[in-house]
C-alpha positions, 0 to 999 in steps of 0.5 A: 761332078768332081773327080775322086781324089786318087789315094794309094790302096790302105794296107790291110791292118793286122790281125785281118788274116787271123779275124778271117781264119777264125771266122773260116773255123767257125763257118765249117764247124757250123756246116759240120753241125748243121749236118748232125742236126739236119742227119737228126732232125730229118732223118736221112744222112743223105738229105742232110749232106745235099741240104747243107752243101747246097744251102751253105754254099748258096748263102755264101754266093747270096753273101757275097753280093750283098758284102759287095755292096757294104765294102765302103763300110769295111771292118765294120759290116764284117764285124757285124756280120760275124756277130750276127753269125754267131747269134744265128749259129745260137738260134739254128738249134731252136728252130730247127727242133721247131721245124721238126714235128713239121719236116716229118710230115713232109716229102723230100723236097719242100722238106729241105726247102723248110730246112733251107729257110732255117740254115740260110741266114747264118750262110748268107753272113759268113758269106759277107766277110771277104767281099766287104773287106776288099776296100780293108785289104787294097789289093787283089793281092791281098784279098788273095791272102786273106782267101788263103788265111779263111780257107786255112781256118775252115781245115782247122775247123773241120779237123778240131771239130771231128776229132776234138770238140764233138766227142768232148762236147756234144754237138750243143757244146760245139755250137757255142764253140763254132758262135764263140769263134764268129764273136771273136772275129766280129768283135775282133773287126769292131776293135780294130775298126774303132783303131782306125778312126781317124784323129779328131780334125782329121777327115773321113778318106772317102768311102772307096768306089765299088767298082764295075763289074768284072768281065764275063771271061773272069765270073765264068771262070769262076763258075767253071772252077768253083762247079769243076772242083765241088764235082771232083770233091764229091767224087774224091768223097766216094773214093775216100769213102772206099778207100779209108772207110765211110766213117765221119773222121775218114770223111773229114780228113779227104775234106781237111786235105781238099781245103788245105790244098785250095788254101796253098794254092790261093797262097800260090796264086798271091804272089806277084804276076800270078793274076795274068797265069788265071787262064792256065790254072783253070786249064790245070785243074782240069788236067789234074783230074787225069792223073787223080783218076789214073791214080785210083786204081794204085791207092788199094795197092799202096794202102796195103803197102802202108798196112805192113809199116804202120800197121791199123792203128796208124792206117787212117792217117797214112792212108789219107796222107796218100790221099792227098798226095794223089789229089792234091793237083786238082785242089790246089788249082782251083785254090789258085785259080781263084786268087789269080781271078782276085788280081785280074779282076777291076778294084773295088768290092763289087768284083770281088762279090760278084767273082766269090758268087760266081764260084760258089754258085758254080760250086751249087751247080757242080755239086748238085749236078755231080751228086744227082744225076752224073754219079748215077747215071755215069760214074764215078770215073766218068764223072770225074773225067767229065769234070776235069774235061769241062775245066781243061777246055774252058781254060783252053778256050780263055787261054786262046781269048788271051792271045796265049795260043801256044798254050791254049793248044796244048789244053786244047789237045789235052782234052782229046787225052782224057779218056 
């Protein structure tokens, strides 16, 4: 057997990160609409949120591995993974009102379990895109970027379709919106796929090797932080929910700000020498649940303050804007966190695959076990202390595997301060 000639990682084209926020629009305009059409379809708004959370989220993880194994096609399985989105988000409408007559005839749980079969393969697509661009991009670096660029897409998604596209189109006109999007971007990667071909006489670069599988530390990790962060989100939802209103466009600002600071924090956590800081922004994220909990008692108090300013025209953007200030260190962590992962992690797609499953399997496992029993059966402030003492120790525990002791012992003892 030969050894594989060594060749320097290939820039990331351009235009790559905007095909990525376009497809990251349209994947959350389709979450937000499968939630309509399940809330409409099934009946209960409940079974709708927990149905599409953990389908959406699962065929992601499912997509990743499977775009792991596609790097090797690149621009290619990413464009047609988006095309074969869009047609999916075309069809979602149909089936379900086929499912219909049936889904009322059924308890609860085989009814998500006929609903999931329908919302599934859209999911597993959109969940191909990143890990078969890893080979595209050429560096962990890069693939953290382009986290960021998709993350960025899904808060314009979430904002234009609550506040846009919805009340001026319908949820029908907003899927053809949310398809238009995943074409754009597919055939977008298929255009600049066919750019890239090599001059005629000119050979094929080998297809890249996948790559091992990353070290268990590292998917951990990223189950950790994808499971600690969902658990914190839902708990920030119910604090939203109390603060700003339960109205959809109060829901879809706390879910705006949450991704917009993953996004800044995978932004962070690009940069240069950030891969070897992994274990210490896993430890932040749980931290940063201390200060968010302590904070809650303070939002009524300063959205009373924020009242007399702008009075109650302008309070639902005020009062989410102190949202954000207040929960901003736990997003941002895990959004930084995760890209340190990507640049710790061995080249190839198969670890960028098997890190983004791990995260979102660990997202499944969080918000399920967050929203089913913990919220519950133990609060809301419980729950989120609890979250936030899982991540803090799990950093805690890397960070002393790494030999970085000081550190380690100062996570370590924090978990005995969380109260």
């Amino acid at each position: 057997m030969t050894a594989d000639v060594q060749t320097a990682p290939p820039r990331a084209p351009a235009g790559v990160l905007g095909l990525l926020a376009l497809s990251g629009a349209g994947a959350l305009l389709c979450e937000l609409l499968w939630m309509r059409r399940l809330a409409l379809e099934g009946g209960s708004t409940g079974l709708a949120l927990t149905t599409t959370l953990s389908v959406y989220m699962g065929g992601l993880g499912l997509g990743s591995l499977i775009g792991a194994r596609l790097g090797h096609r690149g621009l290619l399985a990413y464009g047609a993974a988006e095309l074969g989105a869009a047609l999916c988000t075309l069809a979602v409408p149909a089936a379900l009102a086929a499912a219909g007559p049936a889904v009322d005839q059924l308890p609860v749980a085989p009814r998500a379990g006929l609903l999931a079969l329908v919302l599934l393969p859209p999911a597993v697509l959109h969940g191909v895109s990143l890990p078969a661009l890893r080979g595209v991009l050429g560096s962990g670096r890069a693939l953290a970027r382009a986290y960021a660029a998709n993350t960025a897409g899904a808060v314009a998604g979430v904002l234009a379709g609550t506040f846009f596209l919805l009340p001026a189109a319908g949820v029908r006109g907003s899927e053809r919106v949310a398809a238009g999007l995943a074409a754009t971007a597919g055939l977008g990667a298929l255009a600049l796929a066919g750019s890239e071909a090599p001059a005629p006489g000119v050979p094929h670069r080998a297809a890249a090797a996948p790559g091992p599988w990353p070290a268990p530390a590292l998917l951990a990790a990223a189950a950790l932080s994808g499971g600690a962060a969902l658990a914190l989100e839902l708990c920030w939802s119910r604090v939203g929910a109390m603060l700003l209103g339960g109205s959809v466009h109060a829901m879809a600002l706390v879910l705006a700000t949450y991704l917009g600071c993953i996004a800044a924090g995978a932004a962070l956590g690009a940069r240069p020498g950030a891969g070897r800081w992994w274990p210490a922004w896993l430890a932040l994220l749980g931290a940063g649940a201390l200060p968010t909990v302590a904070a809650w008692r303070a939002l009524p108090y300063g959205l009373a303050q924020l009242w007399t300013v702008v009075g109650g025209d302008g309070l639902l953007w005020a009062g989410s804007a102190l949202v954000a200030l207040a929960l901003a260190p736990v997003p941002l962590a895990s959004g930084a966190s995760l890209a340190g992962l990507f640049q710790a992690a061995p080249p190839g797609a198969r670890p960028a695959g098997a890190l983004l499953a791990a995260n979102t399997a660990g997202c499944v496992v969080g918000s399920a076990a967050a929203g089913l029993w913990a919220l519950p059966a133990l609060g809301l402030r419980t729950t989120a202390l609890a979250a936030g003492a899982l991540a803090l120790a799990g950093g805690g525990l890397l960070l002393w595997r790494g030999a970085q002791r000081r550190a380690a012992a100062v996570a370590l003892g924090g978990v005995l301060l969380l109260p």
